[in-house]
C-alpha positions as CSV (number, residue, x, y, z in Angstrom):
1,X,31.0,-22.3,7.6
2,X,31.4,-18.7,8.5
3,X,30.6,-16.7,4.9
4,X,30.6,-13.3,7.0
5,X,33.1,-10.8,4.5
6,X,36.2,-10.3,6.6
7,X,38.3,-6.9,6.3
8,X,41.2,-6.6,4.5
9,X,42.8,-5.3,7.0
10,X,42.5,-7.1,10.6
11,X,42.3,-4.5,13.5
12,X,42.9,-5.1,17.4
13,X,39.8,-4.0,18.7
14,X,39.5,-3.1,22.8
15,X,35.5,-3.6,23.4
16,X,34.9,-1.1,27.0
17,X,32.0,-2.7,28.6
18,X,30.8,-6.8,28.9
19,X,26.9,-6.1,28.9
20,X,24.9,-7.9,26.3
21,X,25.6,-4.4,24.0
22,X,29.6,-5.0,24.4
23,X,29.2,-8.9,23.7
24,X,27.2,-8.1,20.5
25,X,29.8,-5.9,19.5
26,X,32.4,-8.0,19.8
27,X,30.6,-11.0,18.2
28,X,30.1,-8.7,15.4
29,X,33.4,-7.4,15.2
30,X,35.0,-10.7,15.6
31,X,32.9,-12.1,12.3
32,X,34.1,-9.0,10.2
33,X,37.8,-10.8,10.7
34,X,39.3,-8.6,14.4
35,X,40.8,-9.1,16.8
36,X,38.3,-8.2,19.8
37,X,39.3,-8.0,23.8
38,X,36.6,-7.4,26.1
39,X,37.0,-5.3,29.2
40,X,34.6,-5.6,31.8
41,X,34.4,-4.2,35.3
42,X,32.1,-6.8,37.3
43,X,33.4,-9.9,38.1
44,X,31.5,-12.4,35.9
45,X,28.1,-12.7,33.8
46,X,25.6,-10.4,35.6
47,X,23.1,-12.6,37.6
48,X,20.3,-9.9,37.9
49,X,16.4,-10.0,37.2
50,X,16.2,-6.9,35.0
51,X,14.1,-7.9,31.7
52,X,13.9,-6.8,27.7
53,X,11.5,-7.7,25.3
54,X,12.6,-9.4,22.3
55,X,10.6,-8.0,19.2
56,X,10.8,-10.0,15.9
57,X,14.2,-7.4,14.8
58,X,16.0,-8.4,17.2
59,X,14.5,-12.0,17.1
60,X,15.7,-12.5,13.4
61,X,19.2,-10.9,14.4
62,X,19.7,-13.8,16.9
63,X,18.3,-16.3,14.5
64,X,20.8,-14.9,11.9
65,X,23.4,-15.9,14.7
66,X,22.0,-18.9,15.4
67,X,21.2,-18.4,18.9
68,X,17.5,-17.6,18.9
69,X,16.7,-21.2,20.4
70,X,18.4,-20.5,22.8
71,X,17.0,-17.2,24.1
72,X,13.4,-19.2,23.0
73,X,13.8,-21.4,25.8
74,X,15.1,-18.9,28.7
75,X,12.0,-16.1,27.7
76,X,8.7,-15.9,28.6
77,X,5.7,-15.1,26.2
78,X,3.2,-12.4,27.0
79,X,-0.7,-12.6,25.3
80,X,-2.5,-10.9,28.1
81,X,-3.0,-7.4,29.5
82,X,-4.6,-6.2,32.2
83,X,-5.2,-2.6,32.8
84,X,-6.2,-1.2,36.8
85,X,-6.8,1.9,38.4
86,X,-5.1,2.5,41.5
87,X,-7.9,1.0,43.5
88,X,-8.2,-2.0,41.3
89,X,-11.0,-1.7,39.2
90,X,-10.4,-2.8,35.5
91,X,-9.9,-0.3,32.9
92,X,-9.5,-2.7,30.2
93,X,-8.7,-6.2,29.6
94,X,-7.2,-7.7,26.8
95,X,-6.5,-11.4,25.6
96,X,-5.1,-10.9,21.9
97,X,-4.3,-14.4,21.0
98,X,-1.3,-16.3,19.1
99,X,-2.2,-13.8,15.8
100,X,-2.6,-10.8,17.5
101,X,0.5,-12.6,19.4
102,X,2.7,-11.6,16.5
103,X,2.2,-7.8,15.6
104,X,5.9,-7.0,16.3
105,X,6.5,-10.5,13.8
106,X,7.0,-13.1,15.9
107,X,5.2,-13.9,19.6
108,X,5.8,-11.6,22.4
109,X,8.7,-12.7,24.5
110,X,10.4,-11.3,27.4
111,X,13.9,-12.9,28.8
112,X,16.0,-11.0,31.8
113,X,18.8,-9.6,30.3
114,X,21.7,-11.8,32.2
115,X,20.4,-14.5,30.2
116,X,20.7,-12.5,27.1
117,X,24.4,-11.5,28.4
118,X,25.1,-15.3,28.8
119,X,23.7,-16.6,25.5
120,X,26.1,-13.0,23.9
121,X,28.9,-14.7,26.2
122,X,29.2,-17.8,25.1
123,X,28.6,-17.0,21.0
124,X,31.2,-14.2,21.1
125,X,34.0,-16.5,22.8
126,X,33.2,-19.1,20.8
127,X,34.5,-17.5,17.5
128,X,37.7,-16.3,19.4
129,X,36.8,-13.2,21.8
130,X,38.6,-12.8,24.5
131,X,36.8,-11.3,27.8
132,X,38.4,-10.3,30.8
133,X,36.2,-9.8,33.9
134,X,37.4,-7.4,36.7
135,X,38.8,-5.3,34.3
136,X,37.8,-1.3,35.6
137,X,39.0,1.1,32.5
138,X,39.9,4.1,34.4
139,X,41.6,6.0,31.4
140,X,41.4,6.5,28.0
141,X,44.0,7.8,25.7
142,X,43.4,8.5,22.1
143,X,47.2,9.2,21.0
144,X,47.8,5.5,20.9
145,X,45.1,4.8,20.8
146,X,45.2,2.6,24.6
147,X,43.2,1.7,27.4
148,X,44.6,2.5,30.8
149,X,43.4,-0.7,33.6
150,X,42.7,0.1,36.9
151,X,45.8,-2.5,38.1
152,X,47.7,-0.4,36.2
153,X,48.2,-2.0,32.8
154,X,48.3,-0.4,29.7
155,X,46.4,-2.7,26.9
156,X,47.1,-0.9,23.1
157,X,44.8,-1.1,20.2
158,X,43.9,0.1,16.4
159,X,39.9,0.8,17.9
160,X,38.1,1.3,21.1
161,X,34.4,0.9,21.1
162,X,32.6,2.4,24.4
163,X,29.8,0.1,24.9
164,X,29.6,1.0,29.0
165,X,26.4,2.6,29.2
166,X,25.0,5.9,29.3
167,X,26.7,7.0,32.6
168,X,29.7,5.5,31.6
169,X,33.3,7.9,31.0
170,X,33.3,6.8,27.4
171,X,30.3,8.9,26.3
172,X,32.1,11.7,28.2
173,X,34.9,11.2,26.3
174,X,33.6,11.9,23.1
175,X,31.7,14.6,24.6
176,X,34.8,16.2,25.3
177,X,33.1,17.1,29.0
178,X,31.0,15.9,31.5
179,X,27.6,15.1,31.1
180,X,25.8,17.6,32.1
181,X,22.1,15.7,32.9
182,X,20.2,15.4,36.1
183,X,18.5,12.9,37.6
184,X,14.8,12.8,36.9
185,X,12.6,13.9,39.2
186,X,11.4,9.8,39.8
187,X,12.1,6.7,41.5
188,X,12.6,3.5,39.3
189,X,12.1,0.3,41.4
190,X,12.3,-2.9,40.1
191,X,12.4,-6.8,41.2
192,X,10.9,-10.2,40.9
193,X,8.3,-12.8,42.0
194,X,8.4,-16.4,41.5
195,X,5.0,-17.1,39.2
196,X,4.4,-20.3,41.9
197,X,4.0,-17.9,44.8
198,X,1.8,-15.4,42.9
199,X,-0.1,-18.0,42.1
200,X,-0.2,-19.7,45.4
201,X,-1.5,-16.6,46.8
202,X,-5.5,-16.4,47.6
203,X,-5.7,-12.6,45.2
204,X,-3.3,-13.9,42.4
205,X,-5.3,-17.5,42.4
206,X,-6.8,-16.6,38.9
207,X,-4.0,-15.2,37.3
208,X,-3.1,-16.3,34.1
209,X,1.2,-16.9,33.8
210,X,1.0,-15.2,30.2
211,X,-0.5,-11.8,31.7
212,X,1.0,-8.6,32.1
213,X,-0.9,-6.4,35.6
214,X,-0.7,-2.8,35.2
215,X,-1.7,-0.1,37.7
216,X,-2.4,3.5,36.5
217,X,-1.4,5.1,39.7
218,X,-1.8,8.8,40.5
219,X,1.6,10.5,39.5
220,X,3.2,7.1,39.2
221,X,2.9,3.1,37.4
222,X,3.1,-0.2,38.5
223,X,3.0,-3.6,37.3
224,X,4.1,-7.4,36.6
225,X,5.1,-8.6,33.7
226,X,5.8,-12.4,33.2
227,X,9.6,-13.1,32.7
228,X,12.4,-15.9,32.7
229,X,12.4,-19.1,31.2
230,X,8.6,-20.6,30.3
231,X,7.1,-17.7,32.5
232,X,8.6,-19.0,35.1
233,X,8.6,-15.4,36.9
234,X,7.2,-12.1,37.1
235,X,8.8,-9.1,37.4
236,X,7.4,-5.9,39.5
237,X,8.2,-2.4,38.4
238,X,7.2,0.2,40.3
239,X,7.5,4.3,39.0
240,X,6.9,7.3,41.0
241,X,7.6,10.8,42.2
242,X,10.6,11.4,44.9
243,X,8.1,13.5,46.5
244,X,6.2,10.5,47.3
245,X,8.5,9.0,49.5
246,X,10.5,12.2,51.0
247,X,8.7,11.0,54.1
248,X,10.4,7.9,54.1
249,X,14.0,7.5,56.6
250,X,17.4,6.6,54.9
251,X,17.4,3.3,56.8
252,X,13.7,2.1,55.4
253,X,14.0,-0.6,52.5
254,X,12.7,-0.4,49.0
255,X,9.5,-2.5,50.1
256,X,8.7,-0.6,53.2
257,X,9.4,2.8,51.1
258,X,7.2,0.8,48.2
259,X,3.9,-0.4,50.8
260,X,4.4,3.7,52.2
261,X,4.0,5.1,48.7
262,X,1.4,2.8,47.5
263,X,-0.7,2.9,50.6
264,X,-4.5,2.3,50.4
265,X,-4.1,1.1,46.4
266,X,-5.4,-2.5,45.5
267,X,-4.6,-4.9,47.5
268,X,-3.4,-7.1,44.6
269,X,-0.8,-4.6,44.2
270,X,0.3,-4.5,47.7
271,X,1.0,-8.3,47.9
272,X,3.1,-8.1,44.7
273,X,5.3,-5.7,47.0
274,X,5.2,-7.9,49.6
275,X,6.2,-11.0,47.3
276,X,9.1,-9.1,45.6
277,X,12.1,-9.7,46.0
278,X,15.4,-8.7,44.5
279,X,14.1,-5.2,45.2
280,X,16.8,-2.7,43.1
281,X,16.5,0.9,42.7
282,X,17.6,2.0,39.0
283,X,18.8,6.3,38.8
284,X,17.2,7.5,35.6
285,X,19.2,10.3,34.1
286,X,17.2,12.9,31.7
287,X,20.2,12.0,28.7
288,X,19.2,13.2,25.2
289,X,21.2,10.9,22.2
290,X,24.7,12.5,21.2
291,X,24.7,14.4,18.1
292,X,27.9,12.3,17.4
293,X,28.6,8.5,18.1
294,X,32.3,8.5,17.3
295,X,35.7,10.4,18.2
296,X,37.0,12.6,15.5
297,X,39.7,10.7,15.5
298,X,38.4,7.7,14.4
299,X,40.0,5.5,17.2
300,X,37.0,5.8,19.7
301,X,33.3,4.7,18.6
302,X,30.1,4.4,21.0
303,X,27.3,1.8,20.8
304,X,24.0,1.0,22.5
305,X,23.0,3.2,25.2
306,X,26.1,5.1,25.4
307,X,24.9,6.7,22.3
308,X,21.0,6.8,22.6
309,X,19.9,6.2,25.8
310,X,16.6,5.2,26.3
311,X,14.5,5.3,29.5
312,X,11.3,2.6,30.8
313,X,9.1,1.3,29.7
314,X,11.6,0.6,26.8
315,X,10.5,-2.4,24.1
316,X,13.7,-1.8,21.8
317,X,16.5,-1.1,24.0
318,X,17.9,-4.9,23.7
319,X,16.9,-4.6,20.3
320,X,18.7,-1.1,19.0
321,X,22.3,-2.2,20.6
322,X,22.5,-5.7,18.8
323,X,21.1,-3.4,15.6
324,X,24.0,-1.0,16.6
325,X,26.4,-4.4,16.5
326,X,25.4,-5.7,13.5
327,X,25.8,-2.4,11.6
328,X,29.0,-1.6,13.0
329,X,29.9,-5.1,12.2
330,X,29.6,-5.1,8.6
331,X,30.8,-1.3,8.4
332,X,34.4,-2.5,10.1
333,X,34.5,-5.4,7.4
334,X,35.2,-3.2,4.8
335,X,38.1,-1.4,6.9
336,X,41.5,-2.3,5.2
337,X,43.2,1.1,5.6
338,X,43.4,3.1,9.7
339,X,42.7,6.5,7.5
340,X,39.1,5.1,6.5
341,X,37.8,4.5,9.9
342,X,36.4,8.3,10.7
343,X,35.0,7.9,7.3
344,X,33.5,4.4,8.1
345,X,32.4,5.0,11.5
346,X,30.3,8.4,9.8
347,X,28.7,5.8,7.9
348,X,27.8,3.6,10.7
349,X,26.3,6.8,12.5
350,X,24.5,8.3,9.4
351,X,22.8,4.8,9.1
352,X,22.0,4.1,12.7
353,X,21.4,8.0,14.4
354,X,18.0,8.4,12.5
355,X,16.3,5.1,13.3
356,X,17.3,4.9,16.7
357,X,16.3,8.7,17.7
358,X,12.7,7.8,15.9
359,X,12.4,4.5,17.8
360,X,13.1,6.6,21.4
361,X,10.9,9.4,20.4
362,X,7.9,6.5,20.0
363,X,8.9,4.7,23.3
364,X,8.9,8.9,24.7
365,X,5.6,9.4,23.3
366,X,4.2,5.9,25.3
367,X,6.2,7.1,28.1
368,X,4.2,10.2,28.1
369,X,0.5,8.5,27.6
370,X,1.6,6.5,30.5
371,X,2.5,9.3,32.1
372,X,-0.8,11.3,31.7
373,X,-3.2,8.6,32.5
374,X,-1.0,8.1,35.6
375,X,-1.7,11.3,36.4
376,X,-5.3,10.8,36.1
377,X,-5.1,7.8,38.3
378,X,-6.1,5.6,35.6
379,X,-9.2,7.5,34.8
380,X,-10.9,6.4,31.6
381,X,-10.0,9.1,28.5
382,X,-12.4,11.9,28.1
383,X,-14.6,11.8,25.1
384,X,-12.9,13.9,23.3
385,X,-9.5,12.1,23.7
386,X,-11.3,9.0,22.1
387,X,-10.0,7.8,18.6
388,X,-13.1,7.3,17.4
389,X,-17.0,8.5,18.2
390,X,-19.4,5.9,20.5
391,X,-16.9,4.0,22.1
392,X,-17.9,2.3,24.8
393,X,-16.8,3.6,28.5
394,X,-14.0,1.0,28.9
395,X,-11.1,2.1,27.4
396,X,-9.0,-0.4,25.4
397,X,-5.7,-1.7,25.7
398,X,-3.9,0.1,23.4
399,X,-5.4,4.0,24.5
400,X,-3.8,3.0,27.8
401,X,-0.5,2.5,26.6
402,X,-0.8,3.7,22.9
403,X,2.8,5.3,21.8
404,X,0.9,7.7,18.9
405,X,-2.6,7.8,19.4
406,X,-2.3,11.1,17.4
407,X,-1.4,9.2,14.2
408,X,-4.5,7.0,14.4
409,X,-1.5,3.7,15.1
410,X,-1.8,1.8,18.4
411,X,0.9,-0.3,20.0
412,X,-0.4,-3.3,18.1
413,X,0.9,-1.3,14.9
414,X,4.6,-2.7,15.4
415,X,5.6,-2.2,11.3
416,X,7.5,-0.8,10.3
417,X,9.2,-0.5,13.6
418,X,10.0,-4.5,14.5
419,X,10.8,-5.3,10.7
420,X,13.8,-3.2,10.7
421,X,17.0,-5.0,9.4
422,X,19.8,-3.5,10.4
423,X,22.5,-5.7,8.5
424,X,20.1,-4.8,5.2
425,X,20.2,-1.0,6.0
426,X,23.8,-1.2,5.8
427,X,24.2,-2.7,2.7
428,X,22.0,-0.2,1.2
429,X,23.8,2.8,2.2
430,X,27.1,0.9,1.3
431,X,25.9,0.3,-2.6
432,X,24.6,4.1,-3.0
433,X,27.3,6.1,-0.7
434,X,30.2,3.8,-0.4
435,X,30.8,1.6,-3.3
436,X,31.6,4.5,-5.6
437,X,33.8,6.7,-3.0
438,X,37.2,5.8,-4.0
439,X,38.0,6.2,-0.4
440,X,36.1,2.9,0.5
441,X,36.8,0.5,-3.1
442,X,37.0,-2.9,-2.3
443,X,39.3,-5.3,-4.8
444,X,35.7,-7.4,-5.3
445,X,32.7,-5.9,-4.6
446,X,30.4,-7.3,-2.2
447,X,26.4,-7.0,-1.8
448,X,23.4,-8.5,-0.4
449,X,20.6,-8.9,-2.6
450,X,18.3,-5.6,-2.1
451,X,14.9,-7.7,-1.8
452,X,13.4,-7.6,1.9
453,X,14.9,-5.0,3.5
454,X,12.1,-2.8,5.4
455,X,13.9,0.5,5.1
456,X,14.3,3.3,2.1
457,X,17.8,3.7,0.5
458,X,19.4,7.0,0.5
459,X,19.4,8.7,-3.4
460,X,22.7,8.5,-4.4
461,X,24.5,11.8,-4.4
462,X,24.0,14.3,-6.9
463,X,26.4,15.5,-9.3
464,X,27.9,19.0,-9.5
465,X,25.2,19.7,-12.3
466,X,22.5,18.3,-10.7
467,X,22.8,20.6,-8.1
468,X,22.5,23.5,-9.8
469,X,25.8,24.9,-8.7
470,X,25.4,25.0,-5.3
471,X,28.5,26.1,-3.2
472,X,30.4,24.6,-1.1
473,X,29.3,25.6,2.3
474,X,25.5,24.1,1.0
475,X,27.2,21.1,-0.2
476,X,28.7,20.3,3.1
477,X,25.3,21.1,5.3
């Protein structure tokens, strides 16, 4: 039985976007006691080969919902790294075993992201979620509030919740203008290989299906990753400069433009373009998070990457939007008046806005590593770059793709990063910030136990004394 709290007050609840951020919405949404309607532009679950990792946070959210199993079976696990230079010679390589396995807290596992959609599909319409697939949202208004269909139909609601992405018009619409990024000055390839063929190929014949290739190529990255269900694939993503390929004619595809780009690198890399297929080209926008999640109004709220987008190589994308759900989720159960739900949705911002800006800022800092030793074509880090004196001349697996080498912390250091818990986090800054704001009094008072949460409760407020006097204007900032 379903012992989720439930909201006094039941909203209707328009979800803008069927992505596996939308569905965990919903599912959330649906549990706190709404009534959720799903919107969706595409005509059906997505079918692509695009992949996320599943660290342990969001591992023990889908175990929470009952589902991990599930994605278990349809994921892949990674215990291997292999680190090249553009002309293949080794850099590092790295077998870290089923205890080393577990630094983010559970083993490594990768899953394309349809599957995630799919397993989100069928959980949210199981509890009562309606989805409707080519369903375009071409207008928003925030009088009703409503959605406006691109068939012309008008669907009301107490809450919209813009889960469509970081290019999509919700995020503008809390804006209040267009976005006014650019497109970054790279390409972002991606596709997939069946693991038989690599495997079945003369330079793949001793690779091992739990091993991730990467190539340090000048100005640019590469590499294979295994993916799908029991490592079943691999998927190739290629980075690198426009200029690279401004040579190349409109009419060329993504694997000539690919083999053009990469010409004269190891040949281990050029068969993997050749064997790809799938072939998609991503446009990566230069998007800083919004400084606000939510409409003043409190009828429109953002989640996932229409809040904080994130850029490759990403670990906790997945991972932050079904946080985002489950915090929204237990914020919306507590709703049982319309006037508290600018108040409520501040809340869900204050307690998500600072974690998910210092998890990008980590991934932004491996971005950049990557990045340098790209530029360097892979070339081994100078001595003086070294974390510690009289290391040998190979450098390690984690300098090559260490996300704060600064701090003396490797990408092996997951905590406290993969033991967040979101759902925890919430509760915490409901017992110090809400429970005693008349605003949000429940008629019985609800809270988890405090034990096990990873994160650090806010102070409660201060009172007028406490604070020395301070006016108004300081209060509020």
């Amino acid at each position: 039985m379903d012992t989720t709290r439930k909201a006094p007050l039941a909203l209707q609840v328009c979800v803008i976007g069927g992505g596996f951020s939308g569905l965990a919405a919903a599912y959330a949404i649906r549990r706190a006691g709404h009534d959720v309607h799903v919107f969706e532009a595409k005509p059906g679950v997505e079918t692509e080969y695009y992949s996320g990792f599943i660290p342990s946070n969001l591992a023990n959210v889908l175990t929470e919902w009952g589902v991990y199993d599930k994605a278990e079976k349809l994921s892949s696990t990674v215990v291997a790294a292999t680190v090249k230079s553009a002309s293949g010679d080794v850099l590092s390589k790295t077998r870290w075993g089923e205890d080393k396995a577990q630094y983010m807290g559970t083993v490594i596992r990768r899953l394309f992201r349809s599957d995630l959609q799919s397993i989100l599909y069928e959980l949210a319409t199981s509890v009562g979620v309606k989805v409707s697939f080519s369903s375009k949202v071409v207008g928003v208004d925030l009088d009703g509030p409503c959605i406006i269909l691109e068939n012309g139909d008008i669907v009301d609601a107490d809450l919209l919740v813009g889960a469509d992405g970081s290019k999509g018009p919700l995020r503008r619409v809390v804006l209040e203008q267009e976005d006014d990024t650019d497109p970054l000055d790279s390409r972002f390839v991606h596709g997939v290989i069946s693991t038989a063929d690599l495997r079945a190929d003369p330079l793949f014949a001793d690779l091992e299906i739990d091993e991730v290739i990467s190539w340090l190529v000048p100005n640019g990255y590469c590499g294979i990753n295994p993916s799908g269900p029991q490592n079943s694939f691999h998927t190739l993503t290629c980075i690198f400069l426009k200029s690279a390929a401004e040579a190349a004619s409109p009419d060329e595809s993504l694997s000539d433009i690919l083999r053009s780009v990469f010409t004269g690198a190891d040949p281990q890399l050029l068969r993997a373009v050749e064997l790809a297929r799938e072939l998609e080209e991503f446009l990566e926008m230069d998007q800083l998070p919004l400084q606000h999640w939510y409409h003043e109004t409190g009828r429109l709220v953002l989640t996932g990457s229409a809040c904080h987008p994130i850029r490759f190589p990403a670990v906790q994308d997945c991972a932050l939007a079904v946080e985002d759900a489950q915090v929204l989720g237990s914020f919306l159960s507590r709703v049982s008046s319309l006037d508290q739900l600018p108040a409520l949705l501040d809340g869900y911002q204050e307690v998500r806005q600072l974690r998910c800006e210092e998890v990008i800022e980590s991934e932004s800092r491996l971005r950049g590593v990557i990045q340098a030793r790209s530029a360097q074509g892979g070339a081994p880090l100078a001595p003086s770059e070294r974390k510690t004196e009289g290391e040998g001349e190979e450098t390690p697996f984690e300098e090559h793709f260490d996300s704060s080498i600064q701090g003396g912390n490797t990408i092996m250091d997951g905590t406290p990063t993969y033991q967040h818990d979101a759902r925890k986090e919430a509760e915490h800054w409901w017992k110090h910030w809400g429970a005693g704001d008349e605003e949000f009094r429940e008629p019985e008072q609800y809270f988890d136990d405090d034990s096990g949460s990873s994160g650090h409760a806010p102070e409660p407020p201060a009172s007028d004394e406490e604070k020395g006097g301070a006016s108004d204007e300081d209060a509020a900032s």
